[in-house]
N, C-alpha and C positions, 0 to 999 in steps of 0.2 A: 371627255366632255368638259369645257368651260364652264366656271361655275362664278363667271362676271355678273355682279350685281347691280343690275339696271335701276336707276333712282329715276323716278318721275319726276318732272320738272312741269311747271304751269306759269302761265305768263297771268301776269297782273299790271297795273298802271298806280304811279303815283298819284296820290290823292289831293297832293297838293299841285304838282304841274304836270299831270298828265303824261309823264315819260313813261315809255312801254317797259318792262322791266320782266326778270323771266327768275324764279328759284327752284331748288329744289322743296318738295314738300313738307321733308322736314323740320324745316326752316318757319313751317308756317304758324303765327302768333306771334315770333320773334319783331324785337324793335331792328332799325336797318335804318343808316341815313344817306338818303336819296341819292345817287350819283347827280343827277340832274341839276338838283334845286338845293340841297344839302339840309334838307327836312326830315326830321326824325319822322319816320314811319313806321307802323307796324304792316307786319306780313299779314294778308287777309286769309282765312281760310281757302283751300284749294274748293276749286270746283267740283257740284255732286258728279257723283260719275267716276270719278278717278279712282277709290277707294278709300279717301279720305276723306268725310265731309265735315270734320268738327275737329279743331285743337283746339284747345283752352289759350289763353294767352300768356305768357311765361310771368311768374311775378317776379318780383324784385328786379335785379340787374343783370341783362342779357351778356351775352359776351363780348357785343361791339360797345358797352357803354361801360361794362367792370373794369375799374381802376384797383390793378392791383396793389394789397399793402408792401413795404420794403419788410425785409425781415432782420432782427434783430441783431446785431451784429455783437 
């Protein structure tokens, strides 16, 4: 038996131009910048239904905007 981990995916639209846009759900709270328009967004919660209805929003700095430090040489 295959034990492939299916991740659900949901389509959402930028808020700012309307590009249709599609992630996985994990993903959701996270900041994103816009393929489209190149506007920082945030991922909206997935729709009820799916089994995810609520993530919190990530604080601080997500992984598309962490600017790593150099390390000490």
């Amino acid at each position: 038996m295959s034990n492939d981990a299916i991740t659900p995916e949901f389509k959402f639209y930028c808020s700012h131009c309307d590009q249709p846009l599609k992630c996985e759900v994990r993903f959701a709270g996270r900041q994103i910048q816009c393929p489209g328009c190149q506007v920082l967004i945030r991922i909206p919660n997935p729709p009820a239904g799916t089994g995810f209805t609520h993530i919190s929003p990530e604080s601080g700095r997500t992984w598309d905007t962490h600017v790593p430090t150099r390390k000490k040489e």
